[in-house]
C-alpha positions in Angstrom: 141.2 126.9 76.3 139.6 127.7 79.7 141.1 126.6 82.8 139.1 124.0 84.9 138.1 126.5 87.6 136.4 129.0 85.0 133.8 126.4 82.7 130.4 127.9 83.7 129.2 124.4 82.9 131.5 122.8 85.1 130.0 125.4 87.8 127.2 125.0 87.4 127.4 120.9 87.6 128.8 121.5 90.7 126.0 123.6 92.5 123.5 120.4 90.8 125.4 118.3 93.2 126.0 119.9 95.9 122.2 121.3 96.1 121.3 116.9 96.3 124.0 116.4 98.8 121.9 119.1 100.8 118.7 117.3 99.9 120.1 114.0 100.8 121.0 115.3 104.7 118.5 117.1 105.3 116.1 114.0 104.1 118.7 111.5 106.3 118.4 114.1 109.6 114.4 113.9 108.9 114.5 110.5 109.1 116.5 109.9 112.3 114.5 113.0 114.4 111.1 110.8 113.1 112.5 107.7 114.4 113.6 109.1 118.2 109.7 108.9 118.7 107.1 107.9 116.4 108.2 104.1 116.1 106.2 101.1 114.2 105.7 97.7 115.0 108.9 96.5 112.6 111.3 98.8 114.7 114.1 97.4 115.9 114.0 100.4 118.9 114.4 99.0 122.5 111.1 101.2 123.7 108.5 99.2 121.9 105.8 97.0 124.3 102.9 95.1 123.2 99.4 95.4 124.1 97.4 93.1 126.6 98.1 89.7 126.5 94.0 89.4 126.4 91.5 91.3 124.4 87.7 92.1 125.9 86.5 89.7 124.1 88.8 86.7 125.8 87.2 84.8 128.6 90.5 84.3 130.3 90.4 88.3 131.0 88.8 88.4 134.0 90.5 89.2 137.1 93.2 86.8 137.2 94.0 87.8 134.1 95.8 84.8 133.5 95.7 81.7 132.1 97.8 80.4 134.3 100.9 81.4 136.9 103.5 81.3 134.1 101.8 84.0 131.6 101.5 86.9 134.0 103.1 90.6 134.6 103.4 91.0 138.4 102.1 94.0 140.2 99.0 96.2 141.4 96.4 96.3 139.4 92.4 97.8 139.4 90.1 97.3 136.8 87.0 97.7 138.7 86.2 94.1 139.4 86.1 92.1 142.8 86.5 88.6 143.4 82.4 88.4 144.0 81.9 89.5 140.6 80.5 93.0 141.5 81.7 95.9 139.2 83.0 100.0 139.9 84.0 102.1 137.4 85.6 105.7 138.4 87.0 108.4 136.8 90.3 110.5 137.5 92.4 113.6 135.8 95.9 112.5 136.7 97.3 109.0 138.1 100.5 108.0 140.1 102.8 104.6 141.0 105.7 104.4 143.2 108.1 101.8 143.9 110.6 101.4 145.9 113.3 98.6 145.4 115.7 97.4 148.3 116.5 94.1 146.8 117.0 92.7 143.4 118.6 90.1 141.1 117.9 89.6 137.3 118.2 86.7 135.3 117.7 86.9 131.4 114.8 85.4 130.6 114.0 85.1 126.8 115.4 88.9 126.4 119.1 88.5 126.2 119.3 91.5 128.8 119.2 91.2 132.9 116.3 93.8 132.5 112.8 94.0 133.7 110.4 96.9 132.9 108.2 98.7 135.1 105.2 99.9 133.3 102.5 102.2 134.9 99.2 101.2 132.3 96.0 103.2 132.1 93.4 103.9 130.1 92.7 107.4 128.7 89.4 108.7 127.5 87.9 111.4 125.6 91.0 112.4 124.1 90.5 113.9 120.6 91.9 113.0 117.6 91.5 114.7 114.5 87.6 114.4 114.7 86.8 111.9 116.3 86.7 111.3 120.7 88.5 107.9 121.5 90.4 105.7 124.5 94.0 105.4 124.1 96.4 102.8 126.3 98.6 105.4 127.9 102.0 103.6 129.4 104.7 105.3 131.1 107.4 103.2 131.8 111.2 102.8 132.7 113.5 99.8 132.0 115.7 98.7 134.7 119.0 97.3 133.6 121.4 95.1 135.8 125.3 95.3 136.0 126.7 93.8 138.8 125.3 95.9 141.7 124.6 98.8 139.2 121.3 99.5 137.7 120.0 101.7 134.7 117.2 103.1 134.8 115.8 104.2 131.1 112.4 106.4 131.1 110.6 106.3 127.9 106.3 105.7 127.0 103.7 104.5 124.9 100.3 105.6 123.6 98.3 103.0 122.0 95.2 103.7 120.4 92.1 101.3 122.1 89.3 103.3 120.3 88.9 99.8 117.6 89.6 96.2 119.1 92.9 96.0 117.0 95.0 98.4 119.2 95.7 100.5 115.7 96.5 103.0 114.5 97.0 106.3 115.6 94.2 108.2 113.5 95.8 111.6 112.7 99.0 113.9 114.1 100.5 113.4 117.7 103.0 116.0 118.7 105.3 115.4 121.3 109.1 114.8 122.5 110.3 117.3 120.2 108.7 116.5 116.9 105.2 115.6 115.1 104.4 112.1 114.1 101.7 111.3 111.6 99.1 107.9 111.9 101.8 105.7 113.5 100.8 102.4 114.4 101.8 104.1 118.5 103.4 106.5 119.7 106.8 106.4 121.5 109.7 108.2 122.9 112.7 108.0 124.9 113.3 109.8 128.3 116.1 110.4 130.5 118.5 107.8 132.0 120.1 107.3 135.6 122.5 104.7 137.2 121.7 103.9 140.2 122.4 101.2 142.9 120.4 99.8 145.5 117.8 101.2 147.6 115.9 103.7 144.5 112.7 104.4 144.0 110.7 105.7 140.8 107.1 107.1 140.6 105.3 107.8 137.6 102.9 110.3 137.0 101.0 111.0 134.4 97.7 113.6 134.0 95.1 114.4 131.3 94.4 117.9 129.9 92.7 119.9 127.6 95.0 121.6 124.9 95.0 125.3 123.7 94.0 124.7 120.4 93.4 123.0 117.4 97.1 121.5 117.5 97.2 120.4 121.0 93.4 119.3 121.3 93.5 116.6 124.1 97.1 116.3 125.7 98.8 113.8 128.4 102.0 114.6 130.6 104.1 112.0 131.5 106.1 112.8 135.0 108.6 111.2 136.3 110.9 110.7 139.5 114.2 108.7 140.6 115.5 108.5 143.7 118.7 106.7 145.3 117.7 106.4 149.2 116.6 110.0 150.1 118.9 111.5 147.5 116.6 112.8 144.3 118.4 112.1 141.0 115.9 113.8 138.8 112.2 114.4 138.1 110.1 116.7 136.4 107.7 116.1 133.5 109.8 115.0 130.3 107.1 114.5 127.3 104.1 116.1 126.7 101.8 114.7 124.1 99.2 116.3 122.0 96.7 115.1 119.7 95.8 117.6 117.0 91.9 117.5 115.8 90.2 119.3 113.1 88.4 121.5 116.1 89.2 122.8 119.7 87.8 120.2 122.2 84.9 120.5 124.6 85.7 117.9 126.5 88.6 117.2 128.8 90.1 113.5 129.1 90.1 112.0 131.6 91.6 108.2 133.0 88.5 105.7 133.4 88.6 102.7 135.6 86.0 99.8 135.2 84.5 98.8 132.1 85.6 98.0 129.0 86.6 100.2 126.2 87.0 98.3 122.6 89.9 96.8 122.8 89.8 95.4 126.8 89.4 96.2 130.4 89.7 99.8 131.6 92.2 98.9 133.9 94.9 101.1 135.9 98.2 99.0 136.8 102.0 99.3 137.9 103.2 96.4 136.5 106.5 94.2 136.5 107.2 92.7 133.3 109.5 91.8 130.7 111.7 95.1 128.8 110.8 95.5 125.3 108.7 93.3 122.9 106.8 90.6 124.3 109.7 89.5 126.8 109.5 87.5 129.6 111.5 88.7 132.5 113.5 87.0 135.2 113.8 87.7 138.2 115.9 85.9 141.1 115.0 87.6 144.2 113.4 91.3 144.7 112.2 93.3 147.6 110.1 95.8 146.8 107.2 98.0 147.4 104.3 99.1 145.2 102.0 102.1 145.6 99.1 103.1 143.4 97.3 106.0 143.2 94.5 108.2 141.4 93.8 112.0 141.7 90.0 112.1 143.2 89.5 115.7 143.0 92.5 118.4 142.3 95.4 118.0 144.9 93.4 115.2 146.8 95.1 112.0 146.2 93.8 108.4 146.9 95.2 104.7 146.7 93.1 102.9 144.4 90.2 100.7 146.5 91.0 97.5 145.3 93.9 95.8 143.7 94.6 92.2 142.1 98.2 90.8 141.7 98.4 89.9 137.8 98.8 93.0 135.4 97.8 92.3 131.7 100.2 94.0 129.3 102.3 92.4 126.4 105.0 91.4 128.5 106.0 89.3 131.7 108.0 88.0 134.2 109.2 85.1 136.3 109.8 84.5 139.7 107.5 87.5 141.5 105.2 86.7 143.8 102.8 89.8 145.4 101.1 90.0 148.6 99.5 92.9 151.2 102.1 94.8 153.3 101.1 95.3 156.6 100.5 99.2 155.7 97.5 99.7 154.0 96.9 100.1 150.4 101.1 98.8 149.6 101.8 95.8 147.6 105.0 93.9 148.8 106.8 92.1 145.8 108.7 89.1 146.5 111.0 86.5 144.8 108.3 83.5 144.5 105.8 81.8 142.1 103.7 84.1 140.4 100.1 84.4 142.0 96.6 85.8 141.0 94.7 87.2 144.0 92.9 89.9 145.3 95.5 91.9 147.7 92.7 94.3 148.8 
């Protein structure tokens, strides 16, 4: 009789098993590296937005946006309309926000959290995607958590593809945050996260590029800085995201404001809005100061020309009310009922 240790059978049932444990982690560490960034509607990840409240194709999309006071984000927004009607389109290779908060009080609103999000939206075109040119919803973003007289601030984005009027799918392999994510509904990925306390600023950055080659065909950077007073807490750009094509492309992207693309306006917007999913946000009082701003030709940067009050994006908020600082070209957010004008 053999001993246990020396059946050749017994061995080699053994290496069976243990060669599908192996399988089984490597297929479980597969599945949580995909789900860091490439996320689908029936996540249950905290960095998931919505699209626009209002397709092209709704009347209520004009500037105000809104339907009514109660439905809007809060911010700076240009989407190449003035309150006479007339239109301006322009185009840009890299846009910027900054804003900086000295005051600020969250309720909950319908999110269980004392969080607000702000989201810097644009529009990106030309960008190439397996073989075909389209306009994707570019949104860099940070949530800002209360605790007591704490804050966190989370970094994180989303790409939306506005090529069809269904804001879906993405049509072929976006690499970026570490990995490579295959016709997702959207892209998304986390960023890095500060505490901070009261007076910060962030500013958002993000630029359009050609890629080096049939992998990285049209690409987008997403930048980012945080600041506590005059002290910097950290910056630098954190994703990179590429869009592979079946050919190297010709043409760079570029962001476009004014017009329409399929899906809605072609609109460029810091906004203030609920954190995640549709949320409403609540805010109780805020002081704060907005800035936006578009690259007119390399290293030559301009504040856009005109700006309205109500962003369109998938969330909102409660309890902000925007107006004209007495510096040019800077919204002032206070605690008030929402509004819908033209701030300049």
């Amino acid at each position: 009789m053999q001993k246990l240790g020396k059946s050749p059978h017994k061995w080699f049932l053994a290496a069976v098993l243990m060669f599908a444990f192996l399988l089984l982690m490597l297929a479980f560490v597969s599945l949580q590296q995909g789900s860091s960034a490439g996320i689908s509607p029936s996540s249950s990840s905290d960095n998931r937005l919505l699209p626009p409240l209002h397709s092209s194709q709704d009347s209520s999309a004009a500037p105000g946006y809104c339907l009514n006071a109660t439905t809007c984000s809060e911010g700076l927004t240009d989407h190449g309309i003035l309150s006479n009607g007339k239109t301006y389109s322009y185009k840009a290779p890299a846009v910027n926000s900054s804003t900086t908060i000295a005051k600020l009080s969250l309720g909950t609103g319908n999110g269980e959290r004392y969080a607000i999000s702000l989201q810097q939206n644009s529009v990106a075109w030309n960008v190439l995607e397996n073989s075909n040119y389209g306009e994707y919803w570019v949104q860099d973003v940070v949530d800002i958590v209360q605790s007591g007289s704490s804050y966190v601030v989370d970094v994180f984005n989303n790409i939306w593809n506005f090529s069809n009027s269904h804001a879906c799918c993405m049509n072929g392999t976006v690499y970026g945050c570490g990995g490579s994510f295959s016709n997702e509904v959207y892209y998304g990925c986390s960023g890095p996260s500060f505490e901070v306390k009261l007076p910060f600023k962030v500013v958002l950055g993000d630029n359009a590029s050609l890629g080096s080659n049939n992998s990285e065909s049209s690409c987008i950077g997403f930048l980012y800085q945080v600041w506590h007073g005059s002290k910097e807490l950290g910056s630098g750009q954190w994703d990179k995201v590429c869009f592979a094509s079946d050919f190297k492309a010709s043409k760079a992207p570029y962001y476009l404001i004014g017009g329409f693309n399929p899906y809605t306006y072609n609109a460029l917007q810091i906004a203030i809005a609920g954190w995640c999913c549709g949320y409403t946000g609540q805010v109780k009082a805020i002081n704060a100061s907005l800035q936006l701003d578009y690259e007119k030709a390399r290293g030559n940067w301009v504040s856009v020309p005109h700006a309205w009050s109500d962003c369109d994006t998938g969330e909102t908020v409660t309890g902000v009310r925007m107006s004209s600082s007495r510096i040019t070209h800077v919204g002032k957010a206070s605690h008030g009922t929402d509004n819908q004008v033209q701030l300049w």
